[in-house]
Gaussian input, Z-matrix of N, CA and C with variables (Angstrom, degrees):
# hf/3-21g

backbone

0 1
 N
 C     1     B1
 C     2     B2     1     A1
 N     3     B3     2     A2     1     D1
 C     4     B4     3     A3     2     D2
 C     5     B5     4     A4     3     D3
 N     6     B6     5     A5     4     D4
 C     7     B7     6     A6     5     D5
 C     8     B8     7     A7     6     D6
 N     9     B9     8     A8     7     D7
 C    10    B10     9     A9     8     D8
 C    11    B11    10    A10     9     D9
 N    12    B12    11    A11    10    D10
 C    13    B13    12    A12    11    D11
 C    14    B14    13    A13    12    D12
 N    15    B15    14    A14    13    D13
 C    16    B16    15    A15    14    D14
 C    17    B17    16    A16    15    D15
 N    18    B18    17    A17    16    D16
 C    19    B19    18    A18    17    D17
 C    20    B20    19    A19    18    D18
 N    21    B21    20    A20    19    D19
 C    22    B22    21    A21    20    D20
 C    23    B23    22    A22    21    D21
 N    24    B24    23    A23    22    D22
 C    25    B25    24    A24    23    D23
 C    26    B26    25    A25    24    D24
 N    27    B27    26    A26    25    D25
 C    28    B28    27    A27    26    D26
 C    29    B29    28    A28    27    D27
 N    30    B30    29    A29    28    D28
 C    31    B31    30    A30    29    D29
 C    32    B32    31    A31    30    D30
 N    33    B33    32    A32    31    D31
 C    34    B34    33    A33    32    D32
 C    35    B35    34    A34    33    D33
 N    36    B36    35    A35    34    D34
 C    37    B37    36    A36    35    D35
 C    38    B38    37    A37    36    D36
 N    39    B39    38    A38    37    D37
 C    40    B40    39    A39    38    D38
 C    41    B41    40    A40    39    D39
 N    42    B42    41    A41    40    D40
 C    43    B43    42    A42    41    D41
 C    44    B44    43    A43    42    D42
 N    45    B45    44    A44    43    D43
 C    46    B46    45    A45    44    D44
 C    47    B47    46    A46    45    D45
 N    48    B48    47    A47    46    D46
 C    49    B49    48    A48    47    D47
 C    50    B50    49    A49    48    D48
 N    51    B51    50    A50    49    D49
 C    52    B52    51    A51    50    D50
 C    53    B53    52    A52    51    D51
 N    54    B54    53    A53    52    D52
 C    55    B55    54    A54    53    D53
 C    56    B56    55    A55    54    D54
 N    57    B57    56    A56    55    D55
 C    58    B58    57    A57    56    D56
 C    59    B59    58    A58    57    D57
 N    60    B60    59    A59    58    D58
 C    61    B61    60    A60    59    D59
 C    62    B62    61    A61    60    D60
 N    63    B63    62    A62    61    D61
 C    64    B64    63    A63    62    D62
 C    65    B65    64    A64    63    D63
 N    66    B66    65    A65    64    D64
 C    67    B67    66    A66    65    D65
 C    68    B68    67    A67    66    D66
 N    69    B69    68    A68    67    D67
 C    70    B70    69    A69    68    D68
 C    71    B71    70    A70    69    D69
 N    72    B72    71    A71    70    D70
 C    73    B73    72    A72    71    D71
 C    74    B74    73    A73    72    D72
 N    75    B75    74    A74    73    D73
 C    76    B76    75    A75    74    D74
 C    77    B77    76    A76    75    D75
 N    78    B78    77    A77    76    D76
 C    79    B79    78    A78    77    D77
 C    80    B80    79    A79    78    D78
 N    81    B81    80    A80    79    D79
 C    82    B82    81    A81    80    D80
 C    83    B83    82    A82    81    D81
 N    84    B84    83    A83    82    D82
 C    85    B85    84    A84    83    D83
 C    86    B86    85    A85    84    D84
 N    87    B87    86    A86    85    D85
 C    88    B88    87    A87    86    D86
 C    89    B89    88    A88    87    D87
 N    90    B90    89    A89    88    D88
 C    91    B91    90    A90    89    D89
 C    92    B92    91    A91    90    D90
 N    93    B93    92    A92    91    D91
 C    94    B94    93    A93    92    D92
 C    95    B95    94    A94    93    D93
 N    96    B96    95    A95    94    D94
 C    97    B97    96    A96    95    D95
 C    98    B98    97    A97    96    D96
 N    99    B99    98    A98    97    D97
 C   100   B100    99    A99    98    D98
 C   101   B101   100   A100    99    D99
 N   102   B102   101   A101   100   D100
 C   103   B103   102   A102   101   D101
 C   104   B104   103   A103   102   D102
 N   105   B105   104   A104   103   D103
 C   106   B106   105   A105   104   D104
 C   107   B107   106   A106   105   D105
 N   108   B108   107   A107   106   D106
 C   109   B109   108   A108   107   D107
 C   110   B110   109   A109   108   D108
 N   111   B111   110   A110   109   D109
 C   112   B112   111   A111   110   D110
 C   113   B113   112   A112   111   D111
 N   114   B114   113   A113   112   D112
 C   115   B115   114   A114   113   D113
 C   116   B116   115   A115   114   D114
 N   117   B117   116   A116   115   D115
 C   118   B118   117   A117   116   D116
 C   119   B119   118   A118   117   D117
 N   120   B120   119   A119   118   D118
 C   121   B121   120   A120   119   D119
 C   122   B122   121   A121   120   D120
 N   123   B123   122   A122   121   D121
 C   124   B124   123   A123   122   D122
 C   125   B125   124   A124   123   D123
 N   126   B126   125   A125   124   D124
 C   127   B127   126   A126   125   D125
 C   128   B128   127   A127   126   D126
 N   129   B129   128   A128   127   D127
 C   130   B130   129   A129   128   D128
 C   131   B131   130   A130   129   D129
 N   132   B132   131   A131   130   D130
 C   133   B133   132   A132   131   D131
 C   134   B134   133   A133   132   D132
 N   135   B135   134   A134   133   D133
 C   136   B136   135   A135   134   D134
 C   137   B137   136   A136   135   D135
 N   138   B138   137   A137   136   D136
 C   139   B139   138   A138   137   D137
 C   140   B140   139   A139   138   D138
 N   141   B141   140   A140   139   D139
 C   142   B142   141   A141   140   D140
 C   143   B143   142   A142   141   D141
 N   144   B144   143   A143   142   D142
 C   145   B145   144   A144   143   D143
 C   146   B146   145   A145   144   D144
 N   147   B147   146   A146   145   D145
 C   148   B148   147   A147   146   D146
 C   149   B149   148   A148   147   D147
 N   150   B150   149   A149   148   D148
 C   151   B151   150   A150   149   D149
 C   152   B152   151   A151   150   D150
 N   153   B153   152   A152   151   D151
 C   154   B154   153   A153   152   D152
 C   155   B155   154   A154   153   D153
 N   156   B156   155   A155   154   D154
 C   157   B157   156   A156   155   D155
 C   158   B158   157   A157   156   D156
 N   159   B159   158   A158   157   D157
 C   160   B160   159   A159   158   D158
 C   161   B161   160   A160   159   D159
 N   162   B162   161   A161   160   D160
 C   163   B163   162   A162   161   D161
 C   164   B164   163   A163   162   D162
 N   165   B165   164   A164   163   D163
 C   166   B166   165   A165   164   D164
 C   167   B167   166   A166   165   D165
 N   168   B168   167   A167   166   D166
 C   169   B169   168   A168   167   D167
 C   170   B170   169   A169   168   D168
 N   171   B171   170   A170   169   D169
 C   172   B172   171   A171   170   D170
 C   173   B173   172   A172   171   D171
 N   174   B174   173   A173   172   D172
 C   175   B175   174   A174   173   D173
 C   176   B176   175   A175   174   D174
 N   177   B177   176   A176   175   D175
 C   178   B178   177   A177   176   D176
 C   179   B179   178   A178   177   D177
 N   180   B180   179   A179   178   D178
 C   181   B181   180   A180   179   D179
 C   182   B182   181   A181   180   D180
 N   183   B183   182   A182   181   D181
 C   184   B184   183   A183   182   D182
 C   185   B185   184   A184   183   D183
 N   186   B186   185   A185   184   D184
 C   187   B187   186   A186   185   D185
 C   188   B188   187   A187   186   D186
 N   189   B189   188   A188   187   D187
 C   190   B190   189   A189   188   D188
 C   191   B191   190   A190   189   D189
 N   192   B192   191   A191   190   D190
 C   193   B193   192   A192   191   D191
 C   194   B194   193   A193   192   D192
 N   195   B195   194   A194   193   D193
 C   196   B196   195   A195   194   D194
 C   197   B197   196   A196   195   D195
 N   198   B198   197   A197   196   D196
 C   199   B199   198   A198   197   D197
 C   200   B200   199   A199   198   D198
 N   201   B201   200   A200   199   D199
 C   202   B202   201   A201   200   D200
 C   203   B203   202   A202   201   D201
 N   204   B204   203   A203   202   D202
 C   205   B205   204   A204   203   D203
 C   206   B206   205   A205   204   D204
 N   207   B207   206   A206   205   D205
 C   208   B208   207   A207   206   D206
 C   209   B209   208   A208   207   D207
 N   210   B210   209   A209   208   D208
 C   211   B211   210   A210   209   D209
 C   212   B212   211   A211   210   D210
 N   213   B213   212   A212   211   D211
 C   214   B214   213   A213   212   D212
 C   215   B215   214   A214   213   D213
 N   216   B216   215   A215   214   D214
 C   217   B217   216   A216   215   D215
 C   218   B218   217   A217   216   D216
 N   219   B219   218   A218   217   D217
 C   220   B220   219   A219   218   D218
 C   221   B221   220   A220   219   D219
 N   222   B222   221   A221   220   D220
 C   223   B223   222   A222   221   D221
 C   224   B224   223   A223   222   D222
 N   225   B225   224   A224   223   D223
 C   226   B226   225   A225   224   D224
 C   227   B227   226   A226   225   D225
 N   228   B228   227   A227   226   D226
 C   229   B229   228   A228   227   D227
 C   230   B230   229   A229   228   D228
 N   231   B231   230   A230   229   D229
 C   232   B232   231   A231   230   D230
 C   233   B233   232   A232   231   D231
 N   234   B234   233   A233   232   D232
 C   235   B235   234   A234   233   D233
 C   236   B236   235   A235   234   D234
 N   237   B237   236   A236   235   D235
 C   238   B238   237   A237   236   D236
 C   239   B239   238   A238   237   D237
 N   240   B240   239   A239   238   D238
 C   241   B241   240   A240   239   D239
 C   242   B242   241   A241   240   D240
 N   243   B243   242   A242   241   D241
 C   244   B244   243   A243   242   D242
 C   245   B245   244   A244   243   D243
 N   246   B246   245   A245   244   D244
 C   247   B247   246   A246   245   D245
 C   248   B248   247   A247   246   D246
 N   249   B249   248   A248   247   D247
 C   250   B250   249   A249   248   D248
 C   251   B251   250   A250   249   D249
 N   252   B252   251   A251   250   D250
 C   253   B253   252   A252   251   D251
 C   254   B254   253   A253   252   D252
 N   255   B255   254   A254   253   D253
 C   256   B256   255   A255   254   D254
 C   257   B257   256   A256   255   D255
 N   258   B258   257   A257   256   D256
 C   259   B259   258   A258   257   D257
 C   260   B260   259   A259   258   D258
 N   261   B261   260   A260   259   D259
 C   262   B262   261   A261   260   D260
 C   263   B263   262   A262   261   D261
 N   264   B264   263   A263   262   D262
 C   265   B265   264   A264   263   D263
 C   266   B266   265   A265   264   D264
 N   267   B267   266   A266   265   D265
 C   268   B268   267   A267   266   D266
 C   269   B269   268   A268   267   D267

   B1=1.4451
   B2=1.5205
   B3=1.3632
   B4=1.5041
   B5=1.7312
   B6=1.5102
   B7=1.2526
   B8=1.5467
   B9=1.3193
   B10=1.3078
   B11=2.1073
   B12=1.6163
   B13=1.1321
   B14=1.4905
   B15=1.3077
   B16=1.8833
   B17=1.4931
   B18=1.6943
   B19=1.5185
   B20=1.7381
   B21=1.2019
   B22=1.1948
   B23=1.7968
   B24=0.7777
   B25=1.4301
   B26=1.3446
   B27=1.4168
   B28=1.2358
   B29=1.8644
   B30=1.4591
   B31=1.7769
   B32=1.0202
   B33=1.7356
   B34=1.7324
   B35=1.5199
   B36=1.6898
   B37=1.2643
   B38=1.6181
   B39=1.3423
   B40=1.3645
   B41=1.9737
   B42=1.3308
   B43=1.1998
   B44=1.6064
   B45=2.1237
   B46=1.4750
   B47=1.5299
   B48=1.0398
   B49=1.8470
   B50=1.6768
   B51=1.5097
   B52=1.5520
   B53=1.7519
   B54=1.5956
   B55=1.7044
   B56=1.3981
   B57=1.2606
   B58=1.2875
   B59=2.0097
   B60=1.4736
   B61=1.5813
   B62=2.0732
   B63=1.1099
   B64=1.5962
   B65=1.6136
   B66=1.2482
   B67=1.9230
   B68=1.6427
   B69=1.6291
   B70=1.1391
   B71=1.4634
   B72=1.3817
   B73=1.7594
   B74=1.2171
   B75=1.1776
   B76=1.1308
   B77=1.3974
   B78=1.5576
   B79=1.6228
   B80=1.9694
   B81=1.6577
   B82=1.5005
   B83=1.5719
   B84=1.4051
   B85=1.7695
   B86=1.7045
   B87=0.9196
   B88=1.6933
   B89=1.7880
   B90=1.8108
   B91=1.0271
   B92=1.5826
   B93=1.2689
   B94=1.7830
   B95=1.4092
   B96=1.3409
   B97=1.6467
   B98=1.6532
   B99=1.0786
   B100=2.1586
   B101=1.4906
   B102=1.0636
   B103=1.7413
   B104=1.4071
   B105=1.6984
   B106=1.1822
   B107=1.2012
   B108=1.7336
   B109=1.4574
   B110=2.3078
   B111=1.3530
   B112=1.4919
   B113=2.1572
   B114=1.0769
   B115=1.6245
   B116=1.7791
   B117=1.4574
   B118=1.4887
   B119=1.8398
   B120=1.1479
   B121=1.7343
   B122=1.4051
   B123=1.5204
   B124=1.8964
   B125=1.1708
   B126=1.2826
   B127=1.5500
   B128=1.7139
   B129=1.2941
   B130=1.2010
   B131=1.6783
   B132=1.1413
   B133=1.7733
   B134=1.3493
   B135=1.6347
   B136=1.0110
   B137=1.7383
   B138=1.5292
   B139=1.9763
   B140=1.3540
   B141=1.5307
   B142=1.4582
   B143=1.3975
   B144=1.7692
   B145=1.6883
   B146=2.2614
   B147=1.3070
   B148=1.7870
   B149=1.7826
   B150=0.8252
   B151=1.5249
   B152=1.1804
   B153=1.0263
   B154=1.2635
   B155=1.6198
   B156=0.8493
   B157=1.5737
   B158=1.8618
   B159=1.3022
   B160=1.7309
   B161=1.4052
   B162=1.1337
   B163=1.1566
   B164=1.5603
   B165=1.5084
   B166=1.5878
   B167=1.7472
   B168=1.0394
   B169=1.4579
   B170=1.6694
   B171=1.3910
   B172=1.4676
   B173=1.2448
   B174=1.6726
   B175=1.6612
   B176=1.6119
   B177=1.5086
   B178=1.3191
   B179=1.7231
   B180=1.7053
   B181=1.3630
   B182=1.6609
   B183=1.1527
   B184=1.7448
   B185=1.7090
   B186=1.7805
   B187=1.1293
   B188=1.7195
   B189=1.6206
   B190=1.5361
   B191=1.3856
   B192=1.4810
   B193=0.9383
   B194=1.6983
   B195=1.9280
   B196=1.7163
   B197=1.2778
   B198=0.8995
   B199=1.8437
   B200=2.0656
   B201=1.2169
   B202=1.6638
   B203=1.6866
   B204=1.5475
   B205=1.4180
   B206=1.4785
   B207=1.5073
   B208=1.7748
   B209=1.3884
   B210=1.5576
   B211=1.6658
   B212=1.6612
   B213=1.0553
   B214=1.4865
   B215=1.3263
   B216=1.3546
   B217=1.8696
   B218=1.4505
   B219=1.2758
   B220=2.1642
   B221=1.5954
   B222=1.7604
   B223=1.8589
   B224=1.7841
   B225=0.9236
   B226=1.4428
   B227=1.1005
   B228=1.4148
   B229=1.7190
   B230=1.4974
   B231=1.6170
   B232=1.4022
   B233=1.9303
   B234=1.6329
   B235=1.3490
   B236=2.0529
   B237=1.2076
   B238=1.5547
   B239=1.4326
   B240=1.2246
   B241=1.7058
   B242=1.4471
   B243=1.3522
   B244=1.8193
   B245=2.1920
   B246=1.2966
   B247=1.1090
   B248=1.8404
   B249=1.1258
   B250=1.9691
   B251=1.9791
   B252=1.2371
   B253=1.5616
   B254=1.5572
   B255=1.4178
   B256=1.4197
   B257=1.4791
   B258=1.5593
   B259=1.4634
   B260=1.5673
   B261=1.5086
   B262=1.4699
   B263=1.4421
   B264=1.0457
   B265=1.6806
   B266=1.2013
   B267=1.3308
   B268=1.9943
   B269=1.0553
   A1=108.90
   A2=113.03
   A3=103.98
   A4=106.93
   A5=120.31
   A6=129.75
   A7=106.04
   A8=111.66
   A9=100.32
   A10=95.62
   A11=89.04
   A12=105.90
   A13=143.20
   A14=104.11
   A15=111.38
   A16=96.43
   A17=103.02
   A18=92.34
   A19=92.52
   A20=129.52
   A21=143.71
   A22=132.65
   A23=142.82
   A24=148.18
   A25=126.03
   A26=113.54
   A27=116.03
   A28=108.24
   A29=106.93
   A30=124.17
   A31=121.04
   A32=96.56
   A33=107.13
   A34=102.20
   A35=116.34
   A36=117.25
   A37=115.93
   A38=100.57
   A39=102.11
   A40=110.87
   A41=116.84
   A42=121.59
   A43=99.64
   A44=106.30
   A45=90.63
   A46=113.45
   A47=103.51
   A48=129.11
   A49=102.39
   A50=109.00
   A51=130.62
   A52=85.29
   A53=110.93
   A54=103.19
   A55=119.57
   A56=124.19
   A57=130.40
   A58=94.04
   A59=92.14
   A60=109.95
   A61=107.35
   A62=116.48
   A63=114.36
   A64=99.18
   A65=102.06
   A66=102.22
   A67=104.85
   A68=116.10
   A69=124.17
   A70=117.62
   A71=103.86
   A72=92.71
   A73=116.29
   A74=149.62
   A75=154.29
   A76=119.86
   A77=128.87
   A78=133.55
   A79=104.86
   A80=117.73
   A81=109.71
   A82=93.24
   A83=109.94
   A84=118.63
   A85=91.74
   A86=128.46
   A87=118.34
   A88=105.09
   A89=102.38
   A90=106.48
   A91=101.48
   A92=127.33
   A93=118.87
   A94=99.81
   A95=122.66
   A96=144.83
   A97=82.20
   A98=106.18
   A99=96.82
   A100=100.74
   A101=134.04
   A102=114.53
   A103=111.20
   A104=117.16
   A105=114.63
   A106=133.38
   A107=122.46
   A108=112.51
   A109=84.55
   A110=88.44
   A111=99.70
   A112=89.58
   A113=90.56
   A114=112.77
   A115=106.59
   A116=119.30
   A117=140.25
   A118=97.71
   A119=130.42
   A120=161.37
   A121=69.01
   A122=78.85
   A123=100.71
   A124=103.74
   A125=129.77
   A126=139.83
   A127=97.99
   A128=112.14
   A129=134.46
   A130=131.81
   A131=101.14
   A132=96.20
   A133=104.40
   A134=106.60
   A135=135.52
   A136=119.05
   A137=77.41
   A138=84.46
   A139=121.31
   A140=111.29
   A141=120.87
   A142=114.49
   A143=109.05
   A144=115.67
   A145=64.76
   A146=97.03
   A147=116.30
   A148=99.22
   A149=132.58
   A150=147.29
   A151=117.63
   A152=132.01
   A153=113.57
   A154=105.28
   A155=152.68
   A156=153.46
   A157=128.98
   A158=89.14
   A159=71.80
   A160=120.30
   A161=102.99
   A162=95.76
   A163=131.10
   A164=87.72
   A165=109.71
   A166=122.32
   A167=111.78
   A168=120.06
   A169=114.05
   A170=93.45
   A171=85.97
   A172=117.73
   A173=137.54
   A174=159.67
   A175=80.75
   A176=120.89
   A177=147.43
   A178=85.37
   A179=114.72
   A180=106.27
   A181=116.77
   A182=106.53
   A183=105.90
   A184=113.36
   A185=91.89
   A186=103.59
   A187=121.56
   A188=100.01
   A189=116.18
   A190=104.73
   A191=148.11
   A192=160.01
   A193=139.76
   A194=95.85
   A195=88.17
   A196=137.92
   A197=124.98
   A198=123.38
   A199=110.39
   A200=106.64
   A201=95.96
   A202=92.74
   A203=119.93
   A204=95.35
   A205=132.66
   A206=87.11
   A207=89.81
   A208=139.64
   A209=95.03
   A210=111.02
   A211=89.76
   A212=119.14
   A213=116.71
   A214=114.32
   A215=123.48
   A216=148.66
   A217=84.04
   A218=110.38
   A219=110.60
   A220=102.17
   A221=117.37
   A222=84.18
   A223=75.31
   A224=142.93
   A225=118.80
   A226=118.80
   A227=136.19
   A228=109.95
   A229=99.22
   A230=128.24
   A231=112.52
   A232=100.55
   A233=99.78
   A234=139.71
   A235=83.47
   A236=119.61
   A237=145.47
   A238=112.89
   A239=111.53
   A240=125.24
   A241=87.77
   A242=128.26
   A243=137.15
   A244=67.85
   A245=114.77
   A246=112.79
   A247=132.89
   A248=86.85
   A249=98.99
   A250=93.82
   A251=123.16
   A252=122.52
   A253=130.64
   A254=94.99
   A255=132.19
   A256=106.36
   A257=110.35
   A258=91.26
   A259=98.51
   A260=125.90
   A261=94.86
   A262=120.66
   A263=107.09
   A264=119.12
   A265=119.98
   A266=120.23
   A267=127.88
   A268=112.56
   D1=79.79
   D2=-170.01
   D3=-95.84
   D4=42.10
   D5=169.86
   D6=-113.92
   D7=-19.52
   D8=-165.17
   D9=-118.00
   D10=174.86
   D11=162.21
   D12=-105.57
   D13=127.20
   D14=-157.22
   D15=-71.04
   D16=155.88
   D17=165.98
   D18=-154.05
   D19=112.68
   D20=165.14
   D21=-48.62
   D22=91.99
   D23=-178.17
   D24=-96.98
   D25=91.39
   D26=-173.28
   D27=-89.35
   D28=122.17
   D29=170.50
   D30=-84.37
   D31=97.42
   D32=-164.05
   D33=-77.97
   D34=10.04
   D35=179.57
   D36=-66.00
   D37=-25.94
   D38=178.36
   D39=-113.42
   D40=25.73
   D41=142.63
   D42=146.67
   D43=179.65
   D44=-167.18
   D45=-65.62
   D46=-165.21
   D47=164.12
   D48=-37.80
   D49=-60.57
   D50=-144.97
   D51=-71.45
   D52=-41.93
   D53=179.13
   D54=-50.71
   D55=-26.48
   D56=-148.41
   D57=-102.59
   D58=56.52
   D59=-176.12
   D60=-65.12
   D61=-37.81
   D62=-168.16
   D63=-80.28
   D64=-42.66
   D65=-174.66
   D66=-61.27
   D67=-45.10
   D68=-168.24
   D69=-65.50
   D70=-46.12
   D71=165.40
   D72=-92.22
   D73=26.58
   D74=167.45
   D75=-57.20
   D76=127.86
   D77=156.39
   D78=-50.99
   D79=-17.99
   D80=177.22
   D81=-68.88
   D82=-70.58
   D83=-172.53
   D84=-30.83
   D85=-43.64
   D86=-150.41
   D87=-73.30
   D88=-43.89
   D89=-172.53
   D90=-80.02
   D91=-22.16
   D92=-179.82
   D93=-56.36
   D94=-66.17
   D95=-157.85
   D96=-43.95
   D97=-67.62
   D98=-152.02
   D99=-66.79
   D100=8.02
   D101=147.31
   D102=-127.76
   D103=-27.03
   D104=176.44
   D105=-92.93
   D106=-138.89
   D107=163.41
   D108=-147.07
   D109=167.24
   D110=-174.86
   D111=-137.09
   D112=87.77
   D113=170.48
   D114=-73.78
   D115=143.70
   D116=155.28
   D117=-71.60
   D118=158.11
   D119=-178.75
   D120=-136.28
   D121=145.02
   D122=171.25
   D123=-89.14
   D124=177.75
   D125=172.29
   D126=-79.71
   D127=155.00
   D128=151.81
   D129=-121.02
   D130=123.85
   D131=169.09
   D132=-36.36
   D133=150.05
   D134=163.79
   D135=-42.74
   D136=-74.82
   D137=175.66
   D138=-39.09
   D139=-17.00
   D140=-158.97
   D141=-113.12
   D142=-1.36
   D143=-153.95
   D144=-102.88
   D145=-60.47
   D146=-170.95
   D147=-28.11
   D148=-61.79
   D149=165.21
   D150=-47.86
   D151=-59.77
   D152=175.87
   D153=-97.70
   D154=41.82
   D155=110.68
   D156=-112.98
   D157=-10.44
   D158=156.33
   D159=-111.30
   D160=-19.74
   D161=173.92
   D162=-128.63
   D163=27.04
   D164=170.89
   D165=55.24
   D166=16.29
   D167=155.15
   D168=-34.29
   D169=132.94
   D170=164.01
   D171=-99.88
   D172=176.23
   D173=178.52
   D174=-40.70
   D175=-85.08
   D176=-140.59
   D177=-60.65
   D178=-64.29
   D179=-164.71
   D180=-57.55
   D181=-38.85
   D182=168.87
   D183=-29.25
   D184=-80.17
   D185=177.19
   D186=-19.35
   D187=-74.48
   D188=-169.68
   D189=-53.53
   D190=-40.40
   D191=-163.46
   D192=-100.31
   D193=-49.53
   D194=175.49
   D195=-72.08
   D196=167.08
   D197=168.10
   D198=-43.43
   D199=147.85
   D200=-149.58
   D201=-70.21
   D202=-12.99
   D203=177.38
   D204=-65.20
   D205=-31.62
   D206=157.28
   D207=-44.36
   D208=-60.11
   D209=-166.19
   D210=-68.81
   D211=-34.84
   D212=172.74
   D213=-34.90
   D214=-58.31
   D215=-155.99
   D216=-83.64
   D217=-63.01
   D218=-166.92
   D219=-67.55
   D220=4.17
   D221=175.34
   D222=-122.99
   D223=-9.94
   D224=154.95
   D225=-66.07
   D226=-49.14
   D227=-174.92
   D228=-66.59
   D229=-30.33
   D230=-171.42
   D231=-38.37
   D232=-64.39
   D233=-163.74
   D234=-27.21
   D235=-75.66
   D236=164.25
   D237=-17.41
   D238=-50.69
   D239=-161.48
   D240=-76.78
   D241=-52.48
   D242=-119.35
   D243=-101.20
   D244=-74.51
   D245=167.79
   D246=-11.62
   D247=-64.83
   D248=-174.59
   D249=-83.73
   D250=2.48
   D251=164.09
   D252=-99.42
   D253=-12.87
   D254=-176.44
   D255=-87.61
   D256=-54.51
   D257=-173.66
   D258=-104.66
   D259=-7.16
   D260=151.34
   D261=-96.27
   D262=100.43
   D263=163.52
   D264=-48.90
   D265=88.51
   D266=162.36
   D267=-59.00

């Protein structure tokens, strides 16, 4: 797609930055960076990754519904996401 602009998202759900060893030295990483950006996703609890992919929960349904330690965890990474989109400006 050489009209548009790439933007990379690394899911620190499945470990840090430093794990993400093949993307990081990569000639791809090199070519994303000079037009794009390659952003961290915050981690999510477990209980909370399980829910919304196995069993397809949505953001909103968590919220309205789980035990408050949850909705607790699902409006902090929101809190995280909205954050790390904020100060990188696309």
């Amino acid at each position: 797609m050489k009209a548009g602009t790439t933007h990379v998202l690394r899911n620190l759900y499945h470990g840090p930055e430093r794990k993400f060893e093949l993307y990081n030295s990569s000639k791809i990483r090199e070519t994303v960076e000079a037009s794009g950006k390659t952003l961290n996703l915050p981690d999510v609890a477990d209980r909370i990754s399980d829910q919304l992919h196995s069993e397809r929960f949505t953001i909103d349904h968590i919220i309205a519904t789980a035990p408050l330690g949850n909705r607790a965890e699902v409006n902090r990474w929101v809190k995280e996401c909205a954050t790390m989109f904020e100060q990188e400006t696309l």
